[in-house]
Residue, then its C-alpha position, 0 to 999 in steps of 0.5 A: x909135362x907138354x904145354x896145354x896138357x891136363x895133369x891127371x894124377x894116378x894111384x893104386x887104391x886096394x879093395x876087397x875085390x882087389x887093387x884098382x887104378x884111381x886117376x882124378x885131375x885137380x877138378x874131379x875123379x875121372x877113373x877108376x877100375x880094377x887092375x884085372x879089367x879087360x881092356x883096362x890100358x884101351x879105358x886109360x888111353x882113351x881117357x887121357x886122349x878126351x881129357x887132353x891130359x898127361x898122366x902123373x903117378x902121384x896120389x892126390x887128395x881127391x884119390x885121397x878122399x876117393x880111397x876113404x869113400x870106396x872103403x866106407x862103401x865097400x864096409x857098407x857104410x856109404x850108399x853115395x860118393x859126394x865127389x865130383x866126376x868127370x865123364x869122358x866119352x861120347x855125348x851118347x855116353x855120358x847120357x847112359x851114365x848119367x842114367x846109371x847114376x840114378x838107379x838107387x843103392x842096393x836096386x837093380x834094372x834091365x838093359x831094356x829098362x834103362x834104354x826105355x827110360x832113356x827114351x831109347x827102347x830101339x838102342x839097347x844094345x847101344x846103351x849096354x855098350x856104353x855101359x861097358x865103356x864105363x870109366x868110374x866103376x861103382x861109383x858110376x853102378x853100371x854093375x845095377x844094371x842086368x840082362x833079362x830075368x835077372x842074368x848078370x850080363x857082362x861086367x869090365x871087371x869080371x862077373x865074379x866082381x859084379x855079384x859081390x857088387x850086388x851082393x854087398x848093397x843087397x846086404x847093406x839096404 
C-alpha cells in the first residue's frame, strides 16, 4: 500500500435485488451499489480519488455490520442505518445528500420538492444529478425521490430496483 493512502476495505454483500459492492474505510461506510449500476467503475474511482485512498478486497466489521442492516431493511425490519457515512463528492453534493437523508421511511418527494427545500428551486436539474452520483444507495434514499406526478425518474440502479425500493417501505411503514 503507498505512503498516505486511506485503506478502503471492499466486499460483495448479496440483496434481494442482487449482489451489490460495499467499501467502508476504518471510520465509516463510504459505498454501496449494485454490481449492475451504470457507471458503477467511474462512482468507484471517483470515490477512491476524493478519499486519497487505495482499495483492499477484504470484508471488514463495519461491511460486516453494514451486511446485517441492509438484510434486516430489506426484510422490512429496519427504517434507519445507525452506521457512520462517508460523503465523497462535491460541497453541492453532499448538501443534496444530506437533504435525501431527511426524507422519512416509506415517503417519497419530487425533484422540485427537494430542490426548493433546499432553497434551490432554480437548481433542480443540478440536484437531480447529484442525486444520481449518489454513492451509498439505500442508505442515502435518493430512490424516495421522483419526477413530477409521481414518474419514478431515473435510478443508477436501474428503475426496476428503484420500484421494489419503493415498494418494499410502502409495505413496511
Amino acid at each position: 500500500m503507498e505512503k498516505n493512502k486511506q485503506k478502503i476495505y471492499k466486499a460483495i454483500i448479496n440483496t434481494p435485488l442482487g449482489d451489490a459492492i460495499a467499501c467502508s474505510t476504518l471510520k465509516g461506510i463510504c459505498f454501496i451499489d449494485f454490481v449492475d449500476r451504470k457507471s458503477l467503475d467511474f462512482l468507484i474511482k471517483v470515490m477512491i480519488r476524493e478519499l486519497n485512498g487505495e482499495i483492499i478486497e477484504k470484508r471488514n466489521s463495519l461491511i460486516e455490520e453494514l451486511e446485517k442492516e441492509i438484510n434486516e431493511y430489506f426484510l422490512g425490519k429496519r427504517k434507519e442505518f445507525t452506521l457512520s457515512l462517508i460523503l465523497s463528492g462535491t460541497d453541492f453534493q453532499k448538501e443534496v445528500w444530506q437533504e435525501l437523508l431527511k426524507i422519512p421511511y416509506g415517503e417519497k418527494i419530487t425533484y422540485l420538492e427537494e430542490a426548493i427545500s433546499m432553497n434551490r428551486k432554480k437548481s433542480v436539474r443540478a440536484v437531480a444529478n447529484a442525486n444520481g452520483k449518489n454513492k451509498l444507495s439505500i442508505l442515502i434514499p435518493c430512490h424516495r425521490v421522483v419526477g413530477s406526478g409521481g414518474k419514478l425518474g431515473g435510478y443508477g440502479g436501474g428503475i426496476d430496483k428503484k420500484k421494489y425500493l419503493l415498494d418494499l417501505e410502502n409495505e413496511n411503514k
